[in-house]
Structures are given as structure tokens and as C-alpha cells.
N, C-alpha and C positions, 0 to 999 in steps of 0.2 A: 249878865249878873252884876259886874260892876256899876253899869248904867241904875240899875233897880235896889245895890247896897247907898249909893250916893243919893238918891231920890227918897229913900229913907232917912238917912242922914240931915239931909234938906230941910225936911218933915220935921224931922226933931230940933233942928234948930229954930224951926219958924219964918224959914224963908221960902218954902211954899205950903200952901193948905192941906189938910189930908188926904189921901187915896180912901175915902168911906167905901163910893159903890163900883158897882164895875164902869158905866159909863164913864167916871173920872177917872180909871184906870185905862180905859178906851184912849179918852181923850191924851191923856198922859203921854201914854206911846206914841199916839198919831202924832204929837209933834216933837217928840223926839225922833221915832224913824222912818216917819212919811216926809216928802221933800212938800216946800210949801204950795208948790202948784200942783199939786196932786187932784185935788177937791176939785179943782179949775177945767184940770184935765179931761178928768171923770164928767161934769156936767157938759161938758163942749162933745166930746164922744157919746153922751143921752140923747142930746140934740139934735144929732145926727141919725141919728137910726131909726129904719122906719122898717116896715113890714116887706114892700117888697113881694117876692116870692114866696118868701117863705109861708110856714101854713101858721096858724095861732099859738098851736103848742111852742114853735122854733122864736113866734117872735115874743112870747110870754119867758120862754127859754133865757133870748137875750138880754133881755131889758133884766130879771133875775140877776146877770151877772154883774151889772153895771151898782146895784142894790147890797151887793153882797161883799163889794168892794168901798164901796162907800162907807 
């Protein structure tokens, strides 16, 4: 809550641009509480993943979570 009164504060001064949609509310948080190799992490562990054994649903399953963390 502190983080997101100072981010408005910010805002009102003119030293960052506004929070209009959600994606730049998205964006906003990811780099304040995602670390910066995050993104980096996430594509290198895509990379990697392949089908394998698994059956379609498990590897449509996977790749889902990698999507939904990004």
C-alpha cells in the first residue's frame, strides 16, 4: 500500500506518467516487484521444454504456465 500511495504521489508530481490502463499498472508492478531477470528466466525455462512423454493436454498444460507467469 505504501509502494502504490508513493506511486501516486509520483504521478501527481510529474515524475512518472499516469497509471490510465491496466497493462501500465502491469507493467508498473513488474518492475517494482519482479527482480530483473525474471523475463530472462521465464524464456530460457520455454526453451527448454519439450513434449517428451507427456500426452498433448500435459504438454499444452505446461507451456500454459510459463504464459501465465509472464
Amino acid at each position: 500500500m505504501q509502494w502504490w500511495h508513493k506511486t501516486l504521489m509520483d504521478i501527481g508530481l510529474n515524475k512518472r506518467p499516469p497509471v490510465v490502463y491496466w497493462d501500465d499498472l502491469k507493467a508498473c508492478m513488474r518492475t517494482r516487484f519482479f527482480p530483473p531477470h525474471f523475463r530472462k528466466d521465464l524464456l530460457l525455462k520455454l526453451q527448454k521444454v519439450h513434449q517428451g512423454t507427456l500426452s498433448m493436454d500435459g504438454y499444452f498444460k505446461e507451456l500454459d504456465t510459463f504464459f501465465y507467469q509472464s
